[in-house]
N, C-alpha and C positions, 0 to 999 in steps of 0.2 A: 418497361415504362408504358403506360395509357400515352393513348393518342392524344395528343392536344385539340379539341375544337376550336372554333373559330365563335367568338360570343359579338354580337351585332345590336346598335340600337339606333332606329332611326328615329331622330329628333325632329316631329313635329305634334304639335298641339290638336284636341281631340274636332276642333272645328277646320281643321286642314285637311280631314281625311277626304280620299278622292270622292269616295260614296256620296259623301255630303253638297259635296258641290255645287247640284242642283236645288239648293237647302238655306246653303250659308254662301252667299258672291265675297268675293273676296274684297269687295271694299267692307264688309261688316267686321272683319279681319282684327282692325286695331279698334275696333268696337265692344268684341267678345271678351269673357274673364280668363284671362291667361295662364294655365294651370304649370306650364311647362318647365319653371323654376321649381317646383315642390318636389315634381315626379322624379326631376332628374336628380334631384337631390337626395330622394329614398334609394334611387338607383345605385348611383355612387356609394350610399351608405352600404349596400346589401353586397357591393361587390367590393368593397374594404373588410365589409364582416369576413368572406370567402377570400381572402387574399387574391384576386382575378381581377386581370386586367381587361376591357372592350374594346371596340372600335366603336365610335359614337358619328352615324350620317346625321348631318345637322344643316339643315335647313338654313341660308343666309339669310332670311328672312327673320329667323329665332335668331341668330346670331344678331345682327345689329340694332335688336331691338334688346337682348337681354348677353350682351355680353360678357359677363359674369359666370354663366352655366359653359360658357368656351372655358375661361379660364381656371373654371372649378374641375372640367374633365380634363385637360392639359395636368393642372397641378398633381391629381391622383391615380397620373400617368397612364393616361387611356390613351388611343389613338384618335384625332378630327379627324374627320373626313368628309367628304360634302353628298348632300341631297340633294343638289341644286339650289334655284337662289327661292324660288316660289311655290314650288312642288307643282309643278306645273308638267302633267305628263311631258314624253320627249315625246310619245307616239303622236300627237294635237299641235306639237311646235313646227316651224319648217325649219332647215341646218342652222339657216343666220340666228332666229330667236336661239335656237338650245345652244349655238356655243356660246352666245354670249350671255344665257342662263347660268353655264359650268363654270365660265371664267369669272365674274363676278364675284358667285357662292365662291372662288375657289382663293380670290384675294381678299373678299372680308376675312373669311376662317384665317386663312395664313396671316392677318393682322392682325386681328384679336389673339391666336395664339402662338404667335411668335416662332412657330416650325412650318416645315415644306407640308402638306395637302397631297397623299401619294392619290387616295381612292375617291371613287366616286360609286353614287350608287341614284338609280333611275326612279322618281317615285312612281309607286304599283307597280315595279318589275318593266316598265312601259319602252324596252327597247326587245326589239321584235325582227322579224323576218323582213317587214315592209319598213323600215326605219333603220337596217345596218348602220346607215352613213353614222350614227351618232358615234361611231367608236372611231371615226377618223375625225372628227370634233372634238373629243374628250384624248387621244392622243394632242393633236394640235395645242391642245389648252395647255397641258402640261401633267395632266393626270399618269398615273403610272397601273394603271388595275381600275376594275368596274367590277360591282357583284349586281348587275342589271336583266338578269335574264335568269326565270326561274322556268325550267324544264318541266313543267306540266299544263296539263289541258287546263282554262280555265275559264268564267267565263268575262271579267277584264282584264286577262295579260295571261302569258305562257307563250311558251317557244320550247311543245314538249322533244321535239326533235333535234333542239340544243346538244352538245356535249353537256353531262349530269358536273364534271368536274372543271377543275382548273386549266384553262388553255388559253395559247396566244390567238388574237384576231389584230395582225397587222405587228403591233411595237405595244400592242396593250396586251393586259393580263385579264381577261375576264372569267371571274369566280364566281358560280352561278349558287343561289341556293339550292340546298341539299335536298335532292331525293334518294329512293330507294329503289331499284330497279326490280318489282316484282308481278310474275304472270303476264310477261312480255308489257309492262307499265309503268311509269315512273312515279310516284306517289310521294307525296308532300313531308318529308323529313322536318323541315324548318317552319319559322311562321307562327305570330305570335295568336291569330285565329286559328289555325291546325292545333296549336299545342293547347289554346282555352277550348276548345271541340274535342278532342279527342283525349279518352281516359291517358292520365299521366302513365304508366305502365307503357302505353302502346307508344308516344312518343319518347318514350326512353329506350324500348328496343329501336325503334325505328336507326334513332341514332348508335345505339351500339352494335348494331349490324352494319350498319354504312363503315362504321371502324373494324368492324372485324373481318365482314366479307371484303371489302373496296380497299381497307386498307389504309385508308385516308380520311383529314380531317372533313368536319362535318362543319358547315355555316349557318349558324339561327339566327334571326332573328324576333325583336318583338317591339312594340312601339311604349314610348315614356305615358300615354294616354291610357292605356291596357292593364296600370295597376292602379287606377285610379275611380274605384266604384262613385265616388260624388263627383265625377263631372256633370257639366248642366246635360240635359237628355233635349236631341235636335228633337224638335216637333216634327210633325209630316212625312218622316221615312218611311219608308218601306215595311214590311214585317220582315223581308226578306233582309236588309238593310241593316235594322234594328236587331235583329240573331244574329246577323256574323259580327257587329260590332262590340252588343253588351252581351253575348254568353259568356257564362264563369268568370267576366271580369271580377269579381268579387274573391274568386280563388286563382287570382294569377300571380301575384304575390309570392303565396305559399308556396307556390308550384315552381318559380323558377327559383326558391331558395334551394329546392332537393334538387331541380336538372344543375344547378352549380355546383352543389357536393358531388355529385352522381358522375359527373365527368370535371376532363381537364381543357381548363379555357385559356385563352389568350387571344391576342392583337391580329388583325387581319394581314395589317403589315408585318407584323414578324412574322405570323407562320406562314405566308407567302410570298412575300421580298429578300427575309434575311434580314429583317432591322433588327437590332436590340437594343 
C-alpha cells in the first residue's frame, strides 16, 4: 500500500498574505474583493473529482465573515483547523495577544462547524527558536497538534535545525512541513511557492523519496489564492515579492490535479491522531 500524504490548505485571501502587508493595512481588509469563496469552492470541487480528503487551516477572520465555506468544507468531509484569528504572525505578537489569537479562531471554527478544532497552524511558519512559548499557548487553548515550523533556512521564517518529522513538544504534537534531508541540507519538500517554482517532476520526486527513504508521510501545503490567475495584482511590490507570489500561478491548477493522482492523501487528523 502507498503512503498516505498529508494534503494541506491554508484559507486565507490573496490580500492577507504576509508579503503584502506593508501594501494592504488591514483596515482595507473588508474593503478588498473577496476572492475566497470561489477558490475554495474549485478546491473542494478538484478533491471530490480525486476522491481525497484535506485539512483546510482557516483564518477566523474568513470564517466569520463567510461562514458558508466552513460548512461547505465540514459537509465534504475535510478536516477545520485554525490559522489563527487574523493571520497575524505568532513571531510579532507577545503570549497574551497569540493565545487569545488561537482561542478565538478556535471557538468561531468549532461554532460554525459543529466539531472539536484538533490543529492549528502558525501563519508563514512564524513559531521559531525565539517564540517556543507559543506551544505551551496553543496546548492551553486546547489544541491537540501544530504544523508551525517548517525546517529550512529562509529568509521570513524557518527553524532549519527543527526535528524534519512528527514529534512531541510538551502535551502537543508538532508536524512540521516536509523536507528532504539532502548534502547535509534540508530542502523544501512542500509549499504551494516551491511546487509553482520548481519543475513538477522534481517536486514529485522530492515527495516520493521522503516516502521511500524516511518512510513517512509527507505534508503539503498550498494556499486557495494560488489557483487563482485573476485576482486583483497589489500595486508597489517588490519584484522580488511579485515572483514568489505570481509565478506559474496560471499552472497551479493543473499541477495539483497530477500531485493528487500521483500520490495518496488524506486528513492531518487521521493520519496523525487516529481519527476516522
Amino acid at each position: 500500500m502507498p503512503i498516505r500524504n498529508a494534503l494541506t490548505i491554508d484559507v486565507e485571501d490573496y490580500f492577507q498574505v504576509s508579503a503584502f502587508a506593508p501594501h494592504i493595512p488591514r483596515s482595507e481588509w473588508a474593503l478588498r474583493e473577496c476572492r475566497i469563496e470561489r477558490n475554495v469552492d474549485r478546491i473542494l470541487a478538484m478533491l471530490d473529482e480525486h476522491g481525497t480528503h484535506a485539512t483546510f487551516f482557516t483564518l477566523g477572520w474568513v470564517a466569520e465573515r463567510y461562514p458558508q465555506v466552513v460548512k461547505r468544507i465540514v459537509a465534504g468531509g475535510h478536516e477545520i483547523a485554525s490559522h489563527g484569528y487574523g493571520h497575524e504572525r505568532a513571531s510579532e505578537q507577545t503570549p497574551e495577544a497569540f493565545f487569545s489569537d488561537v482561542r478565538i479562531a478556535k471557538l468561531i471554527l468549532e461554532d460554525l462547524a459543529a466539531c472539536a478544532v484538533s490543529g492549528y497552524r502558525a501563519p508563514s511558519f512564524s513559531i521559531g527558536e525565539k517564540n517556543l512559548w507559543a506551544f505551551e499557548c496553543l496546548e492551553r487553548a486546547g489544541y491537540r497538534y501544530s504544523s508551525s515550523i517548517y525546517p529550512i533556512r529562509h529568509d521570513h521564517y524557518g527553524m532549519p535545525d527543527a526535528p524534519r518529522h512528527a514529534h512531541r513538544i510538551g502535551g502537543l504534537l508538532e508536524i512540521p512541513a516536509t523536507t528532504l534531508r539532502f548534502f547535509n541540507r534540508n530542502w523544501p519538500a512542500s509549499g504551494g511557492g516551491y511546487f509553482r517554482l520548481m519543475p513538477y517532476g522534481l517536486s514529485r520526486w522530492l515527495i516520493g523519496r521522503v516516502n521511500a527513504v524516511d518512510g513517512l508521510p509527507a505534508v503539503f501545503y498550498f494556499h486557495p489564492w494560488e489557483i487563482d490567475p485573476a485576482q486583483p495584482r497589489v500595486a508597489g511590490i517588490s519584484a522580488k515579492t511579485r515572483f514568489r507570489h505570481y509565478v506559474n500561478i496560471d499552472r497551479m491548477e493543473q499541477r495539483l490535479h497530477r500531485l493528487i493522482a500521483d500520490f495518496s492523501w488524506g486528513r492531518m487528523d487521521e493520519l496523525f491522531l487516529g481519527r476516522n
